[in-house]
C-alpha positions as CSV (number, residue, x, y, z in Angstrom):
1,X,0.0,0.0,0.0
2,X,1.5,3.7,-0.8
3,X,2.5,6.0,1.9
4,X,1.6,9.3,1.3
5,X,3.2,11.3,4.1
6,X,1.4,14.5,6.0
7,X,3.8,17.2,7.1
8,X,0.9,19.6,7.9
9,X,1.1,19.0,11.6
10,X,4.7,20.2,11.5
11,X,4.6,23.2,9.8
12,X,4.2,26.4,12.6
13,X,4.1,29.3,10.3
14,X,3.1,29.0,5.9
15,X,3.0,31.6,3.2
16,X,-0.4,33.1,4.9
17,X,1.5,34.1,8.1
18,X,3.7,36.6,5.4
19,X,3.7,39.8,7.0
20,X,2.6,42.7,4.5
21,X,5.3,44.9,5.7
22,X,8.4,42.4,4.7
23,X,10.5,40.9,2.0
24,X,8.8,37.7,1.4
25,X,11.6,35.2,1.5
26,X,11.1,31.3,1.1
27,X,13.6,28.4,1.8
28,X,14.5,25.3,-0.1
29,X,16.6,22.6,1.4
30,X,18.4,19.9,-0.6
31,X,20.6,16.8,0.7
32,X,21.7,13.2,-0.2
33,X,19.6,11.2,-0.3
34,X,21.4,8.2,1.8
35,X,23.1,9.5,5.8
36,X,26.4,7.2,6.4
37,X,26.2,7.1,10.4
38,X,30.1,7.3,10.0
39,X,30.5,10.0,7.6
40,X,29.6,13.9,7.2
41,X,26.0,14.8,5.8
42,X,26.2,18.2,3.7
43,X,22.8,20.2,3.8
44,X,21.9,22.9,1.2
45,X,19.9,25.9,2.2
46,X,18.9,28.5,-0.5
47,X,17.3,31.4,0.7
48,X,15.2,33.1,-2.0
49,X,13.3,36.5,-3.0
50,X,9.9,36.9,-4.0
51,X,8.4,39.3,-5.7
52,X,5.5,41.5,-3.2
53,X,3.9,43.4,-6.5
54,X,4.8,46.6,-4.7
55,X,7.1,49.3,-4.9
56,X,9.3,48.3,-2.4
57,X,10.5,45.0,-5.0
58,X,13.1,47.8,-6.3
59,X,14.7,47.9,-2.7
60,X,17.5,45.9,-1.5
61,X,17.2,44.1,1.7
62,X,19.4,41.9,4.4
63,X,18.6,39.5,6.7
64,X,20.7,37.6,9.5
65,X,20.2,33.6,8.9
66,X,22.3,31.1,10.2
67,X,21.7,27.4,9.7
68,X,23.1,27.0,13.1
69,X,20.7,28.7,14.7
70,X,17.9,28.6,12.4
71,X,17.9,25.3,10.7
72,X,20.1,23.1,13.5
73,X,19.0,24.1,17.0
74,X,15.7,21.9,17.7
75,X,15.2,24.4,21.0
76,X,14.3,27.3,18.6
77,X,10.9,27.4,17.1
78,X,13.1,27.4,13.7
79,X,15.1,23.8,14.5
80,X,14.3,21.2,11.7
81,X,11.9,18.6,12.7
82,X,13.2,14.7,12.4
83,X,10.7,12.4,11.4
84,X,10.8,8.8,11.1
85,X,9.0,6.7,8.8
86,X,7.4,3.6,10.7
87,X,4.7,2.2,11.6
88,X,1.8,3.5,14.3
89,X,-1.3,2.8,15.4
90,X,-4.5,3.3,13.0
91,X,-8.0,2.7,12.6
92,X,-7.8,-1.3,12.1
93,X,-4.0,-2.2,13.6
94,X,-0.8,-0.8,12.4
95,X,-0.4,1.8,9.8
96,X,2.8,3.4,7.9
97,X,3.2,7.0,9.3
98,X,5.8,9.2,10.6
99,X,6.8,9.4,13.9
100,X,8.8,12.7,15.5
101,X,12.0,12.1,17.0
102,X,13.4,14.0,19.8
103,X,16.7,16.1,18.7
104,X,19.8,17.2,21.7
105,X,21.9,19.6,19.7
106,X,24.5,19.9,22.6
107,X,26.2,23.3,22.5
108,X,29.4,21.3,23.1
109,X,29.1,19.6,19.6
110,X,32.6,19.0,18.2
111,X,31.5,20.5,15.1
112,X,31.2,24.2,13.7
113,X,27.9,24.0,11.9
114,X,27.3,27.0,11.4
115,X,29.4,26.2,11.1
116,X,29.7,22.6,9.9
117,X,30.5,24.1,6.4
118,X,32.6,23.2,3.7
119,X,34.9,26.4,3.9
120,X,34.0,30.3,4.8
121,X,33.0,32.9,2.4
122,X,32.4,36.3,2.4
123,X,31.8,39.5,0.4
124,X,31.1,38.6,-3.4
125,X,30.9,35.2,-4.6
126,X,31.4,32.4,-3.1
127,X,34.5,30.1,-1.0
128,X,36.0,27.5,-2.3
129,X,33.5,24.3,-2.3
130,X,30.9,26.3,-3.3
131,X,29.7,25.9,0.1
132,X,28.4,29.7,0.1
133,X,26.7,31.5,-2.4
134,X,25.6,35.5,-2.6
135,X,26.7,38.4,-0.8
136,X,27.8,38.3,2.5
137,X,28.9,40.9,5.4
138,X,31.8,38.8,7.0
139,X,33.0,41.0,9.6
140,X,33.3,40.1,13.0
141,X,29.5,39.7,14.4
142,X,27.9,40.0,10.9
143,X,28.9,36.8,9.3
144,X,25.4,35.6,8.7
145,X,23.7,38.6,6.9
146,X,22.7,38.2,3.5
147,X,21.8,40.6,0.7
148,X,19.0,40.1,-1.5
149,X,18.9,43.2,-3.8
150,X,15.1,42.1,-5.8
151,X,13.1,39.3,-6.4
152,X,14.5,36.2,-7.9
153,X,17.9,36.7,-5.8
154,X,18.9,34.0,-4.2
155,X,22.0,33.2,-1.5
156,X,22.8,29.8,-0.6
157,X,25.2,27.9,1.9
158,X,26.2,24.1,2.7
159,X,26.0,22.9,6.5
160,X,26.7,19.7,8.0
161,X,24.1,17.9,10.1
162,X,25.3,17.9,13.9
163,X,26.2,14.6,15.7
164,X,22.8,15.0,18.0
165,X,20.8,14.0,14.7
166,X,22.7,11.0,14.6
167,X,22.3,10.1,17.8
168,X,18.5,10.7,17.6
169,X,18.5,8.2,14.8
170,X,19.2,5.3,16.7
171,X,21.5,2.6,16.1
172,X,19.4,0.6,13.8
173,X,21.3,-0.3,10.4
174,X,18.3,1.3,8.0
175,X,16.0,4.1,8.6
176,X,13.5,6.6,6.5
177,X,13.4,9.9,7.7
178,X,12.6,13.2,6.6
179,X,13.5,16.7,8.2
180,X,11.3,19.2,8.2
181,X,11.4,23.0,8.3
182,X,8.6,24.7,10.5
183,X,8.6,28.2,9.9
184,X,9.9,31.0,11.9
185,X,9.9,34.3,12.3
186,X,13.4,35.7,11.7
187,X,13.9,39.2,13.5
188,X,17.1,40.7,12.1
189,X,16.5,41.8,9.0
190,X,16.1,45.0,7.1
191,X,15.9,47.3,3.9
192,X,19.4,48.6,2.1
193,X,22.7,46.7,1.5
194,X,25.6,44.8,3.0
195,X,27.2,48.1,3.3
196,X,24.3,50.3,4.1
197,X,23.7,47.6,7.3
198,X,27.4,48.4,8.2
199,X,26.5,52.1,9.6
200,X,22.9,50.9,10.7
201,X,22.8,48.6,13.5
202,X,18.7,48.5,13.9
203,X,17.4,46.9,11.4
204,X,13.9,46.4,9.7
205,X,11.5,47.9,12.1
206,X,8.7,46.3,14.9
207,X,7.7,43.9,12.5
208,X,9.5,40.3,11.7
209,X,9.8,39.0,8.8
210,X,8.3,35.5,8.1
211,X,10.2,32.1,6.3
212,X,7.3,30.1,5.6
213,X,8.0,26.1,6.1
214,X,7.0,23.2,4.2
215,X,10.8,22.8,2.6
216,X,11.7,18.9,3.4
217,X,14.4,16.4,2.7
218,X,14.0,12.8,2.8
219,X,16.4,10.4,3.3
220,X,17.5,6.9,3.9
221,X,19.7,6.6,7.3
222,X,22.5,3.1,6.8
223,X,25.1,1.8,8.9
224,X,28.7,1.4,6.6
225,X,26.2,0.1,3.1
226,X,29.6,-0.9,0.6
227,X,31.7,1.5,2.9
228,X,35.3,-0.3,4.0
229,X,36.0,-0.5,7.5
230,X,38.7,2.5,8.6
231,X,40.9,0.5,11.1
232,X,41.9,4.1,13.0
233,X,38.1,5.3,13.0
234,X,37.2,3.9,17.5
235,X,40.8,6.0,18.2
236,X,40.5,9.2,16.1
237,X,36.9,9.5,17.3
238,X,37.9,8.7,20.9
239,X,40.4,11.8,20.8
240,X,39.0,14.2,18.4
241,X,34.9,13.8,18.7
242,X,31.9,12.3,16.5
243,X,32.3,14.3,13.3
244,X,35.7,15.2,12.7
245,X,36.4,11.8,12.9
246,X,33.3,11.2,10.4
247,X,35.0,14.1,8.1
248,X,38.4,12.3,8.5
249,X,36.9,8.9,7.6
250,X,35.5,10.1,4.7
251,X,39.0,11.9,3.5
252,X,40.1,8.1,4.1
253,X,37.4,6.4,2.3
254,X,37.6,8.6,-0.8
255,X,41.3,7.6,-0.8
256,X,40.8,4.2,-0.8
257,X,38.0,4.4,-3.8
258,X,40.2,5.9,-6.1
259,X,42.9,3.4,-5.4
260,X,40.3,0.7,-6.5
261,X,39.3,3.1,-9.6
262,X,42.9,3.0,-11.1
263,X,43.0,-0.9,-10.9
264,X,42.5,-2.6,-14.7
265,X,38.9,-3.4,-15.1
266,X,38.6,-7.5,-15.6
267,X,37.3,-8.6,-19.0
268,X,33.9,-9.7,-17.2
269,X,32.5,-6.2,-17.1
270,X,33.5,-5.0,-20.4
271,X,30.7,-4.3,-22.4
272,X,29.5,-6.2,-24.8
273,X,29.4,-4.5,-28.4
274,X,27.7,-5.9,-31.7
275,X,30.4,-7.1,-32.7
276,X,30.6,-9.8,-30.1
277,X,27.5,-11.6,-31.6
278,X,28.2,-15.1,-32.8
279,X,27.2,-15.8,-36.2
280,X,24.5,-18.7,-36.3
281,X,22.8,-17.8,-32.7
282,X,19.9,-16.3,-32.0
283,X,19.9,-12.2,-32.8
284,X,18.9,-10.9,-29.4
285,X,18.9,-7.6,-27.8
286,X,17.7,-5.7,-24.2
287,X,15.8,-2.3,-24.2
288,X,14.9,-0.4,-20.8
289,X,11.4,0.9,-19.8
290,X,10.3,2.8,-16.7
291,X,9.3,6.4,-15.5
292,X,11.5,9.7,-15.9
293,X,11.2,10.2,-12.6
294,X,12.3,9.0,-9.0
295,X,11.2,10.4,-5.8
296,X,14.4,10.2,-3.4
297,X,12.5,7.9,-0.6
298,X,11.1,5.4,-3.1
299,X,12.3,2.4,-5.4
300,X,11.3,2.9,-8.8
301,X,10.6,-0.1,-11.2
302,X,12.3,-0.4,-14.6
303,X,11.8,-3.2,-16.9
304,X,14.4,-5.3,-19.2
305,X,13.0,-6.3,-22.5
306,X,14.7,-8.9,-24.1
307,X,13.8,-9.5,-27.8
308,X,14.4,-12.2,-30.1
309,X,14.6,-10.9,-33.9
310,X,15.9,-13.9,-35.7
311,X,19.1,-15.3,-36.2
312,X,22.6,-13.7,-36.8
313,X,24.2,-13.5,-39.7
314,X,27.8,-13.8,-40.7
315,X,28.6,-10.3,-40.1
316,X,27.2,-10.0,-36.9
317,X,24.0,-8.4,-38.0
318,X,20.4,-9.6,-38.2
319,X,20.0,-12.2,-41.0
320,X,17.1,-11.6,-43.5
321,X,16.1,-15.3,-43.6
322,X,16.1,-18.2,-41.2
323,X,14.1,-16.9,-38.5
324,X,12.2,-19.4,-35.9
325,X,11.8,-19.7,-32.7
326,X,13.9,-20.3,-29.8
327,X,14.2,-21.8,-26.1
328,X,16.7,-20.9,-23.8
329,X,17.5,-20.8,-20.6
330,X,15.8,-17.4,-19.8
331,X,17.5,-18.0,-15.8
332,X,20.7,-16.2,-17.0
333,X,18.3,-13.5,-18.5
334,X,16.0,-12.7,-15.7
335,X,17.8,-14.0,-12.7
336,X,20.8,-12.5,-11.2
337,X,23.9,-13.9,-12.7
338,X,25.1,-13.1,-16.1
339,X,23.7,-9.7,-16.0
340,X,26.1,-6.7,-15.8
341,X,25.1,-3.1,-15.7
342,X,25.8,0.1,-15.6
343,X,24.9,3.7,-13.9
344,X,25.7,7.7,-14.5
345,X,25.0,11.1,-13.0
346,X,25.2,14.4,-14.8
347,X,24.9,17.3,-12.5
348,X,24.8,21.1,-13.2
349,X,22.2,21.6,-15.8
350,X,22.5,20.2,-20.0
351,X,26.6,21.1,-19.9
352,X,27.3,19.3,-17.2
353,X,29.3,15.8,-17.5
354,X,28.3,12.0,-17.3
355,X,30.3,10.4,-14.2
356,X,30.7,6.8,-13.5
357,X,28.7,5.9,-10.1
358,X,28.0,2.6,-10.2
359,X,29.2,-1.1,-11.9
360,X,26.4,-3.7,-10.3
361,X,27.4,-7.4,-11.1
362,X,24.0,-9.4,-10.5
363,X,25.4,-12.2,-8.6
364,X,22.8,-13.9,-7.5
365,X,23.8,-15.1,-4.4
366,X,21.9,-16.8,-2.4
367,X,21.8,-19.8,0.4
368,X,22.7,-23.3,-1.8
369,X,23.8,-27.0,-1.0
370,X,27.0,-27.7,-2.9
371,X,27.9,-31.2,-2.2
372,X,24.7,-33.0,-3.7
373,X,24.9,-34.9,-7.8
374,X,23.5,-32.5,-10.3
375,X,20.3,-32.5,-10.9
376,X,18.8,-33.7,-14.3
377,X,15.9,-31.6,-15.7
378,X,13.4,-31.6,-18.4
379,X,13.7,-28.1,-21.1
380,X,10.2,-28.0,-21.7
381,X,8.7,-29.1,-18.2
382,X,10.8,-26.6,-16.3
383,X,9.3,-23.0,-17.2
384,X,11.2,-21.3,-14.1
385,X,14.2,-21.8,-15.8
386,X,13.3,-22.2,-19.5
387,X,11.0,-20.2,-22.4
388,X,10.6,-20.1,-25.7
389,X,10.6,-16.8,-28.1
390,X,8.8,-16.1,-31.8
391,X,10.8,-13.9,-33.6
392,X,9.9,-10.8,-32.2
393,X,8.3,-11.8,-28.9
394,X,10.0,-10.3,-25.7
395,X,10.6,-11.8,-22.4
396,X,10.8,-8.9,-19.5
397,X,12.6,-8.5,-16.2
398,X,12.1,-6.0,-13.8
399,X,14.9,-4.3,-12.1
400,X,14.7,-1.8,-8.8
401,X,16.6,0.9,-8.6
402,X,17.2,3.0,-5.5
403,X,17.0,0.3,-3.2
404,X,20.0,-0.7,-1.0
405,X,19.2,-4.2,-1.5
406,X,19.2,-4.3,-5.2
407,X,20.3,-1.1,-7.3
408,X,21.4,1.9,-5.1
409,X,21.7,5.3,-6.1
410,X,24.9,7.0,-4.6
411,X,24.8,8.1,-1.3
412,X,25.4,11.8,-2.0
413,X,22.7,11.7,-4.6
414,X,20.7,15.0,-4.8
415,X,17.1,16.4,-6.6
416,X,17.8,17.4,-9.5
417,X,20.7,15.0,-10.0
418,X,19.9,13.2,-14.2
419,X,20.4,9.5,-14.0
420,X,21.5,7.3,-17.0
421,X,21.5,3.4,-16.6
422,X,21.5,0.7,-18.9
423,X,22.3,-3.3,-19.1
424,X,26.0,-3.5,-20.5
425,X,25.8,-7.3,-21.3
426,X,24.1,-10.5,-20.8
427,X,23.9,-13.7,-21.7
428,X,22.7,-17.6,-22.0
429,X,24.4,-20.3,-21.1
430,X,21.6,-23.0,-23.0
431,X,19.5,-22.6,-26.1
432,X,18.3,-24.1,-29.2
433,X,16.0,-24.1,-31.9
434,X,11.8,-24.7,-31.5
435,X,9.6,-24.1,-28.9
436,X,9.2,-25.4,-25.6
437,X,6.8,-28.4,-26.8
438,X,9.6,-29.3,-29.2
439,X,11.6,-29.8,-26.0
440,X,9.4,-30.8,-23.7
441,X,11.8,-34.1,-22.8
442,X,15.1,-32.9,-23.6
443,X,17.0,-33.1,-20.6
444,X,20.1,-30.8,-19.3
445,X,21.9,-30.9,-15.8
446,X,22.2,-28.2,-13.4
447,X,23.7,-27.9,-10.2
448,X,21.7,-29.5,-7.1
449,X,21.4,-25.7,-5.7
450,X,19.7,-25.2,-9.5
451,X,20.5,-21.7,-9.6
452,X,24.0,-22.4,-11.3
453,X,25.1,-22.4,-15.0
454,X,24.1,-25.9,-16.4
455,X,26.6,-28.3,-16.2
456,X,25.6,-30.9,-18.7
457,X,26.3,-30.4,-21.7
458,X,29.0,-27.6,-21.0
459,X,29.6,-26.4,-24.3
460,X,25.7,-25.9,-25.2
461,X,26.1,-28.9,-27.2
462,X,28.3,-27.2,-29.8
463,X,25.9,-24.4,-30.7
464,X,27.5,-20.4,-30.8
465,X,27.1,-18.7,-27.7
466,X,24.1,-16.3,-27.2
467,X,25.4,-12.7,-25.8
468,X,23.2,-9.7,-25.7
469,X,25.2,-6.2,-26.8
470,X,24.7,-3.2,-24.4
471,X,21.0,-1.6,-24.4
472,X,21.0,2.3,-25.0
473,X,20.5,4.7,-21.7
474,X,17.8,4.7,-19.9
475,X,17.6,8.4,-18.2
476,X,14.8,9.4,-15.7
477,X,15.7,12.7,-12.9
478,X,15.4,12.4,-9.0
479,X,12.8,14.4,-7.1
480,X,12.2,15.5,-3.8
């Protein structure tokens, strides 16, 4: 059954609490979509400008926001709002629903949140990691106010979650939650510049000027998913605190990936091209379905389509004659094992680049009896493992992707963030000519587990081996 989450209780002050006499800001938030419990988790604020339809559009204004006090203390009517996803009680038993967790943001807190940023900034532009964006008075006592000259102007800045949001978590190994901001009333603010603010220490007037809340992140909270254990990581938290030793552990970890990066790739994930066809066997090949879209909290189904179109000539092309059906041994196809595939991320709009995130080998593992005889089986009695094709009839497989268990999207995935995936090869390990009738008692061996390659006859009885070439992309975009 879908969950459809209700933030409304949450939510303190909205866009009809906008005072008439204020700028009329609003606030977005965006973060990864996975937490590590060991390493940092960046949040992204934007504070943005609307337009009033008065006069008062052509005047500059500041504000004083800090996302250690207004997005990370849960004391102050501001403090993001943990939720977790779970189940509660309903009308007839237990329900999904979202539970709020209680935050401790101890003023003690080994990290600078306000902070917990990637670098400072200040004046024009921006520091380096991008982790501020807009203008800025830096001086001493005036780091946090922001200028917002008209509508549409926007200032932004990166902060990392403090370690009492961790804690609040819990020690489980999975979690959904979702943060919430509330509203608030922000009462530092005013009309004029940076500079003009400099010379005038009141700002604004009597009345404050209102964030409305609603903005929300969701994420999925994992103990060490694919991370390495770092051997130093009980003695460098013991003597420096919770998060620098989670920022250190990830300095470590990103080490250690690109080591593995540099090392050759092995010739069972290169890609099968066209040109690795086998004259004489069946012409197969994959395509991808599914929707353009993925929320952030939710697995989204794609499908496989696998299609027979005939047989392959001596070129490695489709042959124009010849065609008939097949049966194969669709278990390499639509089970986890001879499936390889492949993922990318563009960030930054059209002109940004395709990166590598992810190379999934299907294993298939799974609990099996090794020391048993193989197991005789009938072709056309056994559809779990076997199925025929027409020329031009499809067999389809779903595949999941963001979902730890399956096809995960990288932890530090954000909305916005353009996805690419597709299969890079497959292939059969047993086929031959007619349909399943035409082999209802021909029999082949597999292992006693069954979920192996057959064993009997090992070479396919003689006939060319049946690989499937690379599908084209698939690209769908990640949502809230």
């Amino acid at each position: 059954m879908n969950f459809t989450p209700d933030f409304a209780p949450y939510i303190q002050l909205s866009e009809k609490d906008l005072p008439p006499s204020t700028p009329h800001l609003s606030l977005t938030i965006r973060a990864p979509i996975e937490l590590a419990r060991t390493l940092p988790y960046r949040v992204h604020f934007t504070l943005r400008r609307l337009a009033r339809g008065d006069a008062t559009d052509a005047q500059p204004c500041v504000v004083r926001w800090d996302p250690a006090v207004d997005a990370f203390s849960p004391a102050a009517p501001a403090g993001l709002v943990l939720l977790r996803h779970g189940w509660i009680p309903g009308g007839y038993g237990m329900v999904r629903g979202l539970v709020r967790v209680p935050v401790v943001v101890d003023d003690d807190d080994d990290g600078d949140h306000g902070g917990g940023l990637d670098g400072g900034g200040g004046g024009e532009g921006s520091s380096s990691s991008s982790s501020m964006r807009g203008r800025m008075d830096c001086e001493s006592g005036r780091r946090w106010w922001w200028e917002l000259a008209a509508p549409g102007d926007e200032v932004s800045v990166t902060a990392t979650l403090p370690e009492g949001y961790y804690r609040a978590m819990g020690s489980s190994r999975y979690g959904m939650f979702t943060l919430v901001y509330p509203g608030a009333e922000v009462g530092e603010w005013g009309w004029g510049t940076v500079g003009e603010r400099r010379a005038e220490e009141k700002a604004g007037g009597t009345a404050k000027m209102v964030i409305p809340g609603g903005a929300r992140i969701n994420f999925a909270a994992v103990y060490n998913r694919d991370e390495l254990p770092w051997p130093e990581r009980d003695a460098y938290e013991a003597e420096h605190g919770f998060e620098r030793a989670n920022a250190a552990q990830e300095e470590w970890h990103e080490q250690e990936m690109r080591k593995r990066a540099e090392r050759p790739r092995p010739e069972r994930l290169r890609p099968f091209e066209p040109s690795d066809r086998v004259p004489g066997a069946p012409h197969f090949t994959v395509a991808i379905e599914g929707p353009t879209t993925v929320k952030s909290y939710k697995r989204m189904n794609v499908t496989l389509n696998y299609t027979h179109h005939g047989v392959t000539g001596t070129d490695g092309n489709l042959q124009s004659s010849g065609a008939r059906p097949v049966t194969f041994r669709h278990w390499t196809l639509t089970s986890d094992h001879h499936l390889v595939s492949q993922l990318r991320r563009r960030r930054g709009g059209p002109e940004g680049e395709w990166e590598a995130c992810a190379l999934v080998e299907h294993d298939g593992c799974r609990w099996a009896i090794y020391d048993e005889d193989d197991v005789e089986v009938y072709v056309g009695q056994r559809a779990e493992d076997f199925a025929s094709l027409r020329p031009g009839e499809s067999r389809s497989k779903r595949d999941v992707l963001n979902d730890p268990a399956e096809i995960d999207l990288p932890r530090d995935s954000l909305p916005g963030d353009v996805f690419r995936y597709r299969v890079i090869r497959s292939e059969v390990d047993w086929w031959d000519w007619g349909t399943m009738e035409d082999h209802r008692d021909t029999a082949v061996k597999l292992p006693c587990y069954l979920f192996g390659d057959v064993t009997d006859p090992k070479d396919n009885g003689g006939r060319p081996k049946l690989v499937v070439p690379a599908s084209e992309w698939f690209e769908f975009t990640l949502v809230e």
